[in-house]
C-alpha atoms as an extended CHARMM CRD file, in Angstrom:
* protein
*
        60  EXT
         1         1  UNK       CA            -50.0990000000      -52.0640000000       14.9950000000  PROA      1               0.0000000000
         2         2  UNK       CA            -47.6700000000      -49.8310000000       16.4950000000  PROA      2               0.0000000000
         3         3  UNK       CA            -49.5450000000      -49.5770000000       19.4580000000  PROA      3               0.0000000000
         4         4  UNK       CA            -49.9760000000      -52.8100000000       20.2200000000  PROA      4               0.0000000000
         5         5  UNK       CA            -47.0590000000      -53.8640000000       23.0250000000  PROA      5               0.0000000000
         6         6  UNK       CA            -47.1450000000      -57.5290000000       22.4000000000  PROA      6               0.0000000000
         7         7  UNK       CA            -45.5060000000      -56.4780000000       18.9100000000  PROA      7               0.0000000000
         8         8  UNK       CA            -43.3360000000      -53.3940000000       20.1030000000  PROA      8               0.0000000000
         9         9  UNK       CA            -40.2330000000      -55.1820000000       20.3260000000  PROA      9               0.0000000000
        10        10  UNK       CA            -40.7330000000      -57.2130000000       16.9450000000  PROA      10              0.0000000000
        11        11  UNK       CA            -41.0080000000      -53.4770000000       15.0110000000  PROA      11              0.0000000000
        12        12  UNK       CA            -37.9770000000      -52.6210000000       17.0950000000  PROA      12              0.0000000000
        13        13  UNK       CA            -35.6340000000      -55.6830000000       15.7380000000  PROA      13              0.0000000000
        14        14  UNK       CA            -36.8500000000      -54.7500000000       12.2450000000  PROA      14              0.0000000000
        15        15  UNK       CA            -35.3130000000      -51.6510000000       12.4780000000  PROA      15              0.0000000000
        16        16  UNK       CA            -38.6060000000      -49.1830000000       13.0740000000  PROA      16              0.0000000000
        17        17  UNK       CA            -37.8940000000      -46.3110000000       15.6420000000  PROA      17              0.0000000000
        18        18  UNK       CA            -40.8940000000      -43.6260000000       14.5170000000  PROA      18              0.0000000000
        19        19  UNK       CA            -44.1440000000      -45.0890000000       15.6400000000  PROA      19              0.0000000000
        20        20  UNK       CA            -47.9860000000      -43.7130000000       15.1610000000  PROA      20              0.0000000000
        21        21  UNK       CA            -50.1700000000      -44.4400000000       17.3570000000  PROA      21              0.0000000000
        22        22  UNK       CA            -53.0700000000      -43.3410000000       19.7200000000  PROA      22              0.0000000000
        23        23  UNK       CA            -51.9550000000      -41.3440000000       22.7230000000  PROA      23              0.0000000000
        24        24  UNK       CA            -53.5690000000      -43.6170000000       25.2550000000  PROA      24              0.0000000000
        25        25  UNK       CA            -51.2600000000      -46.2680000000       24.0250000000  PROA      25              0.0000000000
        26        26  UNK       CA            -48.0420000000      -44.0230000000       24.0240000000  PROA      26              0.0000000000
        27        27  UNK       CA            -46.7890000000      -44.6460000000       27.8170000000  PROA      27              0.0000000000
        28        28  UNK       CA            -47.0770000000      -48.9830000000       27.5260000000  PROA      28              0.0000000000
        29        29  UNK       CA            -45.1640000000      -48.6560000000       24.1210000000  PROA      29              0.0000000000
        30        30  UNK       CA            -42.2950000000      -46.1540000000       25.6300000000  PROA      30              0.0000000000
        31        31  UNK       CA            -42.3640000000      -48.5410000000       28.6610000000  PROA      31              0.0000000000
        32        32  UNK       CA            -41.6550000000      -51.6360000000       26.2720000000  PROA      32              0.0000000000
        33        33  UNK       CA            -39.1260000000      -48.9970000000       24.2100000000  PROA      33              0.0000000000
        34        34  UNK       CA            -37.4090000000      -48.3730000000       27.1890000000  PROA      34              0.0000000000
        35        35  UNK       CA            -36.6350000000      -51.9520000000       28.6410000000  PROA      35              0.0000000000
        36        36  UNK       CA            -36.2180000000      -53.1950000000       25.2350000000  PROA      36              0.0000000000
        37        37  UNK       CA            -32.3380000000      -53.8150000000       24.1250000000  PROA      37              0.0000000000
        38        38  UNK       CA            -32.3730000000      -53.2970000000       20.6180000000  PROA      38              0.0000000000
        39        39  UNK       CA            -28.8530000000      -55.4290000000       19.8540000000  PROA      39              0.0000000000
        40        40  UNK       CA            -30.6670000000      -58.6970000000       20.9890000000  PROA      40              0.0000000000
        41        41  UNK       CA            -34.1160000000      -58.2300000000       19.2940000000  PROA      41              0.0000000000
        42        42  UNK       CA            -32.4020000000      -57.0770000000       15.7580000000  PROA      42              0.0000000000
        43        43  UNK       CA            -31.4450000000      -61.7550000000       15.9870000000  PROA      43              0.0000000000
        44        44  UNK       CA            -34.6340000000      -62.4850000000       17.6410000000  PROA      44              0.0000000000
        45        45  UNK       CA            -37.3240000000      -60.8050000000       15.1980000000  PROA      45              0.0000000000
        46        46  UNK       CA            -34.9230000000      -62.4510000000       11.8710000000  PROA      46              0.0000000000
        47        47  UNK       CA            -35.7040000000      -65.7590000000       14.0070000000  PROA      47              0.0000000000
        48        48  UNK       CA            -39.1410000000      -64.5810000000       13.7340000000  PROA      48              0.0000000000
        49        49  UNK       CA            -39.7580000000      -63.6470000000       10.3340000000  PROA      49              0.0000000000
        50        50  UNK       CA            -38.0630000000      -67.0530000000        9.5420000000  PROA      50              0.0000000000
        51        51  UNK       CA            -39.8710000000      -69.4070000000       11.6580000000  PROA      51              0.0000000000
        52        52  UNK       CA            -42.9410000000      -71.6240000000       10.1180000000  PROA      52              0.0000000000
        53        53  UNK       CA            -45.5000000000      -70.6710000000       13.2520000000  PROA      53              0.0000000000
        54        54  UNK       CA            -44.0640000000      -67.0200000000       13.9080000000  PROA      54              0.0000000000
        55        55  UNK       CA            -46.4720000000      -66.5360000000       16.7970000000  PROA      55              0.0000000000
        56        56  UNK       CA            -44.8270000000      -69.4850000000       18.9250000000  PROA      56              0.0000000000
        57        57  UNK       CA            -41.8470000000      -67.6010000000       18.9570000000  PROA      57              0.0000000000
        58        58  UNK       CA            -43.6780000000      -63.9810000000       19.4510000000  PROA      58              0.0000000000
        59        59  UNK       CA            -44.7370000000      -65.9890000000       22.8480000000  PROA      59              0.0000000000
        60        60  UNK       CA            -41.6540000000      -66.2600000000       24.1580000000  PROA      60              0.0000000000
């Protein structure tokens, strides 16, 4: 799970910061890490957990 980017920033928002994962996928995630600002997605992934179709709002 960790290593999948589409949900890098969602982990990030919920307050993760140690990931395991397989080192192919290491540079995407630190690219995603990197651009990610960790103030806004702490909001965004509570709107997340909250929301009846979570995956509409993982698309945005």
């Amino acid at each position: 799970m960790a290593g999948d980017t589409a949900l890098t920033r969602l982990l990030l928002g919920l307050g993760l910061r140690s990931f395991s994962m397989h080192p192919a996928q290491i540079l995407a995630v630190k690219q995603e890490v990197l651009r990610a600002d960790t103030g806004k997605l702490r909001p965004w992934a509570q709107t997340v957990l909250e929301a009846d179709e979570p995956a509409s709002v993982l698309a945005r």
